[in-house]
N, C-alpha and C positions, 0 to 999 in steps of 0.2 A: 442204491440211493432211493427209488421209486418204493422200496419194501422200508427202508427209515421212512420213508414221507406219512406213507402208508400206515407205520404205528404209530407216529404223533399225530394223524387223523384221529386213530382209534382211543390213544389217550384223550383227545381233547372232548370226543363225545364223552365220553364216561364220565367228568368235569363238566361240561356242560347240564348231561344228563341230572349230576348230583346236583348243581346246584338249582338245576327245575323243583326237583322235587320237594327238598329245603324250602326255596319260596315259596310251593303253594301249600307247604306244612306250616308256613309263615301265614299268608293268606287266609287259609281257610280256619285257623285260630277267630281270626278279623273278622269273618266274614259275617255279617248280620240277619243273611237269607232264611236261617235257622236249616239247610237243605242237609239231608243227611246221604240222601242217597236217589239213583235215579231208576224207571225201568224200562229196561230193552227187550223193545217186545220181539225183535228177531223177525226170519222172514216168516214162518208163516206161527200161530198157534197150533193147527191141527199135530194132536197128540201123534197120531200112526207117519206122522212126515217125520219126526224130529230123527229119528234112528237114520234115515234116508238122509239128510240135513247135515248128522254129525257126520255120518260117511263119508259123504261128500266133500265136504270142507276139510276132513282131516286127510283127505287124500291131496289134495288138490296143495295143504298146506305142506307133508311132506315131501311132497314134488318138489315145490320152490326151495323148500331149506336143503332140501340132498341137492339136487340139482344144482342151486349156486353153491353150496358147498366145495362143489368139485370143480367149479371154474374156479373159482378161487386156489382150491388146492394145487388145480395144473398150472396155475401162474405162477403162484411162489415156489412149482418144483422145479419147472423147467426154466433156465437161466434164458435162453432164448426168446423168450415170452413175457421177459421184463423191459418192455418198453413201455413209451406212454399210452399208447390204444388201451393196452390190458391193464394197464396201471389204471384206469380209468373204469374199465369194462369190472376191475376187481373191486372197485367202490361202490360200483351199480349193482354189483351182485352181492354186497353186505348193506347195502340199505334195501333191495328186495326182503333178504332175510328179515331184516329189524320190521321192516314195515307191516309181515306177515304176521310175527310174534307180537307186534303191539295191538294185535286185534285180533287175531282167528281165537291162541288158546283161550283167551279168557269167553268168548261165543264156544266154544266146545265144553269149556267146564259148565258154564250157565243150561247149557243144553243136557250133561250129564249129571250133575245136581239139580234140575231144574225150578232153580233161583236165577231170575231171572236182574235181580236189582244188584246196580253198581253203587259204591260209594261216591260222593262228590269229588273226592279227591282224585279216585282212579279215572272220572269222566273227563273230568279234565285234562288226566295223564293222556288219554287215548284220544280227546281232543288234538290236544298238544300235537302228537306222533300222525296223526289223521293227517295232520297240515303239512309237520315237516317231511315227512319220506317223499311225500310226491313231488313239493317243492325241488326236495334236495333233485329228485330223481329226471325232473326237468331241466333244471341245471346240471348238471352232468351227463345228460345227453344233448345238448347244446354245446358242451366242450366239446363231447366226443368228435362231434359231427364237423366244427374247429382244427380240432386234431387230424382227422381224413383231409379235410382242405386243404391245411397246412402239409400234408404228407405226396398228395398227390400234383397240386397244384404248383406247390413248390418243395418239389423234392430236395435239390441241392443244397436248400437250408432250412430240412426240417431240423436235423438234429440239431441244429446251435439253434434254431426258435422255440423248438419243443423239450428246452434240456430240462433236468431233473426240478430243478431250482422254478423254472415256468409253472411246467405238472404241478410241484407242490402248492405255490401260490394260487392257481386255479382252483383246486379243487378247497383249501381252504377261502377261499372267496364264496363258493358255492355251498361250501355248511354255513359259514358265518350269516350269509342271507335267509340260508334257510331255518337257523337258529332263530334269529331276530326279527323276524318276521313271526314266526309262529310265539313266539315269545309275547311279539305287541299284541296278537289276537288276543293271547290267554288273560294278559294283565286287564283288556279293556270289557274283558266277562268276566271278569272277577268282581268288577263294583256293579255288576246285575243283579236281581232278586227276584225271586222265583214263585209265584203263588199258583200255579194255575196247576193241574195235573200231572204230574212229573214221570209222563211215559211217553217213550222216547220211540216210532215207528222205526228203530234199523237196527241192526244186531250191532251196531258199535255208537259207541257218541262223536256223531258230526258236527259239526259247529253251526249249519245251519238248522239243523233239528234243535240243537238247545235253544239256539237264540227265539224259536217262538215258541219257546215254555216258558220265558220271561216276560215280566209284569214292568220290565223297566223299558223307558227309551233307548230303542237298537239301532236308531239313527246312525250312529258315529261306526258301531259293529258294523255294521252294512257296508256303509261306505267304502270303510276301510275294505271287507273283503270283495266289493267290485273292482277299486282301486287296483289292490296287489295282484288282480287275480288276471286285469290288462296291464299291467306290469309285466307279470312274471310268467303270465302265459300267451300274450300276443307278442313279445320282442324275442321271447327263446324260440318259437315258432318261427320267427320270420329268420331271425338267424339258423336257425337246422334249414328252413327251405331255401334261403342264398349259398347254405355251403353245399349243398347237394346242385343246386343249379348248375355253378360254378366249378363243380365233380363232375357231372355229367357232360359240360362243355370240353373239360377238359379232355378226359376221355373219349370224346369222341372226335378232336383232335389228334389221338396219337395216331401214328401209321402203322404200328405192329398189333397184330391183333393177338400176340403176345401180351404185349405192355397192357393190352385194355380187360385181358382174361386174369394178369397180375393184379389187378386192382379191383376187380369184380367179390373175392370173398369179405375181404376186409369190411368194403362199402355195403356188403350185404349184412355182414354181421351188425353195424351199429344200425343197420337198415331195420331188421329185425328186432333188433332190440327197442328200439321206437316203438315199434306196430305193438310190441307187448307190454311196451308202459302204455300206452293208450286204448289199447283192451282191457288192463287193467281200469284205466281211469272209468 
């Protein structure tokens, strides 16, 4: 069940995905800025760095894609491991992936062609993907850490609270926000116009970096991104730190120090997995 949920996740991005692209093919027909293209000037200029640079990054990016690869792989091999923790942990490890591939290759090719200008359309795409994967990546560590609560706190009825049919709801809850949200971003920089020098200090397009290349009022952009961003990052925060409080209370309730060394991986794993989205960020 958790492996069906699992592919109609991955169908609906791909649908989703399409019909991004569609609208800002739609868009950027409209668009009046006359902007053809943007450039990323990357971390550093110095010529003798960039070999060091691509190195670097191309290591760092075949790490995460092999690396989740094979957690992903060991969940859908081994039947034991389809529960909801991994059902979860196997989402987090394909929006890592997405999130790498929507930024590093195109920084590795810029760096090995060295052309360093993006189209408008693609800046936007990597906008787009800039917003969603962290989003999405916040929220689904926010369930996870949900799902340990619910597992340890209340064992006797995790399986009828955590059934398959919950997992799948969740986790479509947490794309569709993180869909629609990055969505609102893009639509409300689309009626922006562009006059001033169109170089972009990061090796990807950030959404705060475009928005002071433009010549238009960013009021309402602004807003919006302090708004969402205590939204979606002060309440998932506060919920991962009430479920761990309430873990660690619980745990140190038990009287076997059995019971408390059974529960010490798990809690460590989504433990970890946190410290590395937030190194990442």
């Amino acid at each position: 069940m958790f492996l069906v949920c699992r592919g109609c996740q991955l169908a609906a991005n791909s649908y989703s995905c399409l019909f991004f692209h569609s609208y800002i093919s739609y868009m950027e027909a409209g668009n009046q800025t006359g902007i053809l293209e943007f450039i990323l000037l990357g971390i550093s200029e110095d010529p003798e760095l960039q070999p060091l640079i691509f190195g670097l990054f191309l290591s760092m990016y075949l790490v995460t894609v092999l690396g989740n690869l094979l957690i992903i792989l060991a969940i859908t091999s081994y039947s034991h491991l389809h529960t909801p923790m991994y059902f979860f942990l196997s989402n987090l490890s394909l929006v890592d992936i997405s999130f790498s591939t929507a930024i590093v290759p195109k920084m590795l090719m810029s760096i090995h062609t060295e052309n360093k200008s993006i189209s408008y359309m693609d800046c936007l795409t990597q906008v787009y993907f800039s917003m969603f994967f962290p989003i999405l990546d916040t929220l689904l560590l926010t369930v996870m850490a949900y799902d340990r609560f619910v597992a340890i706190c209340h064992p006797l009825h995790y399986m009828v609270i955590m059934n398959p049919r919950l997992c799948g709801l969740l986790v479509f809850i947490t794309w569709f926000i993180a869909v629609m949200t990055s969505l609102l971003h893009i639509l409300l920089m689309m009626h922006l116009t562009f006059c001033r020098d169109l170089e972009v200090p990061h090796f990807f397009c950030e959404l705060t970096q475009i928005l002071r290349l433009s010549c238009s009022d960013t009021f309402l952009n602004s807003t919006l991104i302090y708004f969402m961003t205590g939204v979606l990052g002060v309440f998932p925060l506060i919920g991962i730190l009430f479920s761990y409080s309430q873990i660690a209370s619980s745990i140190r309730k038990m009287s076997s120090s059995g019971g408390r060394q059974k529960h010490f991986p798990p809690v460590g794993l989504i433990s970890q997995s946190f410290l590395y989205f937030m190194g990442q960020v």
